[in-house]
C-alpha positions in Angstrom: 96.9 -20.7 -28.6 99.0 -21.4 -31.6 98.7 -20.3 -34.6 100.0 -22.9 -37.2 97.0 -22.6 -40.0 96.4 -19.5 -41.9 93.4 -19.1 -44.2 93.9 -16.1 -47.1 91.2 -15.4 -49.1 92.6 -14.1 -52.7 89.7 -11.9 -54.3 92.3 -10.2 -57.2 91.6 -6.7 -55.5 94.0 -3.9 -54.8 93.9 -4.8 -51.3 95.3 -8.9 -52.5 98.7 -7.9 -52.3 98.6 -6.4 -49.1 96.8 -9.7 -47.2 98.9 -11.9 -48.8 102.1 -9.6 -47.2 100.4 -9.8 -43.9 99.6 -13.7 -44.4 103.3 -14.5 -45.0 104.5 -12.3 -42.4 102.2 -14.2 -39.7 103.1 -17.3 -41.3 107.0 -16.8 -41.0 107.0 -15.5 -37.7 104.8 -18.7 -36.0 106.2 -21.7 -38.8 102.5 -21.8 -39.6 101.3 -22.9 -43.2 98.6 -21.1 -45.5 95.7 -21.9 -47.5 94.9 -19.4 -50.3 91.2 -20.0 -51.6 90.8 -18.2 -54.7 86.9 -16.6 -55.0 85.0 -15.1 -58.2 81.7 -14.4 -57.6 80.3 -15.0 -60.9 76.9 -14.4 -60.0 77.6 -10.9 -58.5 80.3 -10.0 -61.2 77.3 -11.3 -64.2 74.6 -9.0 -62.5 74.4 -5.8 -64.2 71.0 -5.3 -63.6 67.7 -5.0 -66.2 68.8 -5.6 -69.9 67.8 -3.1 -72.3 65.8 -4.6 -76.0 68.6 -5.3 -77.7 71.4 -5.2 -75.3 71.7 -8.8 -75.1 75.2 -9.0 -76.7 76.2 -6.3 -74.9 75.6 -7.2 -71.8 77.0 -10.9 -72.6 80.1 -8.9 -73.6 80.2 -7.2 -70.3 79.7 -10.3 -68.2 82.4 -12.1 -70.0 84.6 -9.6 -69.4 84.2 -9.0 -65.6 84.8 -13.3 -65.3 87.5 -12.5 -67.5 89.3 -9.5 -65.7 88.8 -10.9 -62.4 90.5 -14.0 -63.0 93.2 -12.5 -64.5 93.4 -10.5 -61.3 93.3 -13.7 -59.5 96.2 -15.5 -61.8 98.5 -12.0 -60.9 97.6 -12.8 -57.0 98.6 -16.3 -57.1 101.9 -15.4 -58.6 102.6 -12.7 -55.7 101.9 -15.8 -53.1 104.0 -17.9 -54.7 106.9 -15.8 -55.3 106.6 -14.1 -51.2 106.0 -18.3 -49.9 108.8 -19.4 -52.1 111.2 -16.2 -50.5 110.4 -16.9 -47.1 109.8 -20.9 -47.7 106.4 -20.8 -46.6 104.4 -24.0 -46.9 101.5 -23.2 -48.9 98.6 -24.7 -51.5 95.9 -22.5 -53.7 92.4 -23.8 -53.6 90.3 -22.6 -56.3 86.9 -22.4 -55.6 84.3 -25.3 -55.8 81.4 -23.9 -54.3 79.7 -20.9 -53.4 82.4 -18.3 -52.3 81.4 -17.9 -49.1 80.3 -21.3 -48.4 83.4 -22.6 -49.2 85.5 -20.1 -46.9 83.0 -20.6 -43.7 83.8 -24.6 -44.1 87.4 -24.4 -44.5 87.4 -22.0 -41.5 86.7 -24.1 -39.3 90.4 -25.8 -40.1 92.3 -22.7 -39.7 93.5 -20.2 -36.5 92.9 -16.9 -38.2 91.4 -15.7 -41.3 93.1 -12.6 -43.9 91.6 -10.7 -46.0 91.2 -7.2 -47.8 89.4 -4.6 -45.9 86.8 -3.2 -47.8 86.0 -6.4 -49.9 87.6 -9.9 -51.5 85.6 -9.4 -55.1 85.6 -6.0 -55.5 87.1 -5.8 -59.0 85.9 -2.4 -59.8 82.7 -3.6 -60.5 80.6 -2.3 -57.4 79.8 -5.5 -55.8 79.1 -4.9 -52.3 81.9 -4.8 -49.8 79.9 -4.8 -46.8 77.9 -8.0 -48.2 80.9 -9.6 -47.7 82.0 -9.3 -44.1 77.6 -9.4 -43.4 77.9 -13.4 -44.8 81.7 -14.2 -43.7 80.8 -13.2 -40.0 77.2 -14.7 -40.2 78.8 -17.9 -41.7 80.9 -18.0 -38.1 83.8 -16.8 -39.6 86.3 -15.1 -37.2 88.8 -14.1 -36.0 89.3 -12.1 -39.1 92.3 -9.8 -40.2 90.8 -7.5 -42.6 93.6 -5.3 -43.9 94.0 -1.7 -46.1 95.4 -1.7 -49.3 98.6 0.1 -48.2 101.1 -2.7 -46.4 102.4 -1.5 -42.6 103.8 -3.9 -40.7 101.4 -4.7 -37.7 103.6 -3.3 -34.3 101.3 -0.7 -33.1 97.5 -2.0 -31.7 94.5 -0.3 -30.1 92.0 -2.7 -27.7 88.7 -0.9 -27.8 86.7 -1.9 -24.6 83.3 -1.1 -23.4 83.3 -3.3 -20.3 81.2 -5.8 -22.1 81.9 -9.5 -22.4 82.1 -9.5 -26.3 84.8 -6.7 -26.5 86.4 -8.4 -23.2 86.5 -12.0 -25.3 88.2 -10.0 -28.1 90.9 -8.8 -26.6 91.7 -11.8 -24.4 91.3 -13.4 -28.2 93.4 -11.4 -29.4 96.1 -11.7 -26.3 95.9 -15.3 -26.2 96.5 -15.9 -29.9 100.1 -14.5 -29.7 100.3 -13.3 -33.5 102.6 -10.6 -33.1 104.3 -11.1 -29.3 106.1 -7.9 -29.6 103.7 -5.4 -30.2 103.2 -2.6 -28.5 99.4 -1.8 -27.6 96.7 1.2 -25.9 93.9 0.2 -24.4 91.0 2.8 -24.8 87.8 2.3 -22.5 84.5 4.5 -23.8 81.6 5.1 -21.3 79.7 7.5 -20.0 80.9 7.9 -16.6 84.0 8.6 -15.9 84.6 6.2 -12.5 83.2 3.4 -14.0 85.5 3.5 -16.9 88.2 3.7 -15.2 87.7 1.1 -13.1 86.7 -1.1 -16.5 90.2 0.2 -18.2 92.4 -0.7 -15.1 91.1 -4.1 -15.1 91.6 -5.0 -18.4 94.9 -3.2 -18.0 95.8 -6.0 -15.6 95.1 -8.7 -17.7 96.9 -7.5 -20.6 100.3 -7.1 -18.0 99.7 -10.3 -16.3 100.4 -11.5 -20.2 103.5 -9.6 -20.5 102.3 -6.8 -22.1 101.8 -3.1 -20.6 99.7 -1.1 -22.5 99.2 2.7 -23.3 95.8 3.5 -21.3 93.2 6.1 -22.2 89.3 6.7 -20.7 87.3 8.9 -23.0 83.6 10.2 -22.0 82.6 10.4 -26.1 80.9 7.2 -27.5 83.1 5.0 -29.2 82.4 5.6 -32.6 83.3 9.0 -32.5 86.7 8.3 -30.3 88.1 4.8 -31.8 89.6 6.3 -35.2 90.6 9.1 -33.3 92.4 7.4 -30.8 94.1 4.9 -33.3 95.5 8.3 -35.5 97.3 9.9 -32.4 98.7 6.5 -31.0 99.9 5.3 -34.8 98.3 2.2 -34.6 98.5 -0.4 -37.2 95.5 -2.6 -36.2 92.6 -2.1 -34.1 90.9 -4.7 -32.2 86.7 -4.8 -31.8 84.8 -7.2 -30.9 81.9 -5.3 -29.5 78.3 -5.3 -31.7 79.7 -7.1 -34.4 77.4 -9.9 -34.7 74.5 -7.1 -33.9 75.7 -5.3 -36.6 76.4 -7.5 -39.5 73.3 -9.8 -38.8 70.4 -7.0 -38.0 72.6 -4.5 -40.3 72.1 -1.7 -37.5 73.1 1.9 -39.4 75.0 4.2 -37.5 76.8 1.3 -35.5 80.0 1.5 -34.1 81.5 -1.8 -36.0 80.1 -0.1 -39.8 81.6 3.0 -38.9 85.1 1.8 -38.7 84.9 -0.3 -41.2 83.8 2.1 -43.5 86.4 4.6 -42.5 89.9 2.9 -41.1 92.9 2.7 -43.4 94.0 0.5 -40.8 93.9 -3.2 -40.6 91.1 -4.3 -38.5 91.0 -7.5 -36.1 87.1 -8.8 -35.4 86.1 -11.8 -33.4 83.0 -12.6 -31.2 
């Protein structure tokens, strides 16, 4: 699989800065080109719930100056792009947003190999919106794979493979593999399950596939359930990115609590790879 179109969402959050690094990076290293979609939410960023008697002009106030603030944001993220495309000479256009956010990103993805964006939310401008709204629709709307990164920049060289033995978390990783983004990283593969023999024999498996593609991975078998092992795990091997495809789509379209898929998102402060 090649990777020659990259899709960047730019929300103007603390975590733009970061996914456009990572965007140009990728983009360099496979002479790929990227589309930077710009997205305000203007009907999240206007909702600030009931309106008091006479509150009218302040709240108008307030709403103005979220659109306002946010597209400032958005204006400062656009110059960081242009400045690290220009550096690198990175083929690049900004698309500013016609549609409904979301909309607008699920079409376009169907044109591009891989999808970056901030980790814990694109329109989080300080104004509360809902991260988790935002990977629910972008996942739902087909969107994937996804790079959702932190909002601290570490170039992506270390990567755990989560496994269960099941054929979503399998497709991930061969995905993942197959995609080539970053040939010389180094990788663990960490199998969860309750029996011992059986894990095993899942993480040697996968094991093989990931040397029959040149790569031969770290391996560890743990007996405790994924979500309480994969953050874990990813701390004492340094990894940079994690790879799960596993009870994503259960999560994000039933919104299952306690999942594993929430949990990490909710806690890494490392950049996440998700795909179905």
């Amino acid at each position: 699989m090649k990777v020659k179109r990259i899709l960047l969402g730019l929300g103007g959050t603390d975590y733009t800065p970061v996914a456009i690094q990572h965007t140009v990076e990728l983009a360099r290293l496979h002479g790929a080109e990227v589309t930077a979609v710009t997205v305000v939410d203007e009907s999240r960023l206007t909702n600030v719930g009931p309106v008091p008697v006479g509150g009218a002009a302040f709240v108008k106030r307030m709403r103005e100056k979220r659109i306002e603030v946010s597209r400032e944001r958005i204006e400062e993220a656009i110059e960081y792009l242009q400045k690290n495309c220009a550096a690198y000479r990175v083929p690049y256009e900004v698309l500013h947003e016609k549609a409904e956010p979301f909309t607008q990103l699920a079409n376009l993805a169907r044109y591009h190999d891989v999808m970056v964006f901030g980790l814990r939310s694109l329109f989080d401008c300080g104004f509360g919106v809902d991260a988790q709204d935002t990977l629910t629709k972008l996942v739902q709307y087909g969107v994937r794979p996804i790079i959702a990164v932190p909002n601290t920049f570490s170039p992506l060289r270390r990567v755990l493979l989560t496994y269960s033995g099941s054929p979503e978390s399998a497709k991930a990783i061969k995905r993942f593999i197959q995609s080539g983004l970053w040939p010389e990283i180094q990788m663990k593969l960490l199998t969860c399950g309750p029996n011992k023999h059986e894990a095993e024999a899942l993480n040697e498996q996968m094991a093989r596939y990931c040397r029959s593609h040149g790569f031969n991975p770290e391996i560890e078998v743990s007996l405790d359930t994924p979500r309480q092992r994969i953050l874990e795990s990813a701390s004492e091997f340094d990894a940079d990115l994690i790879v799960m495809g596993n009870g994503i789509r259960s999560y994000w379209l039933d919104r299952l609590l306690g999942n594993t898929a929430l949990h990490v998102v909710q806690h890494s402060t490392r950049a996440l790879y998700m795909t179905q």
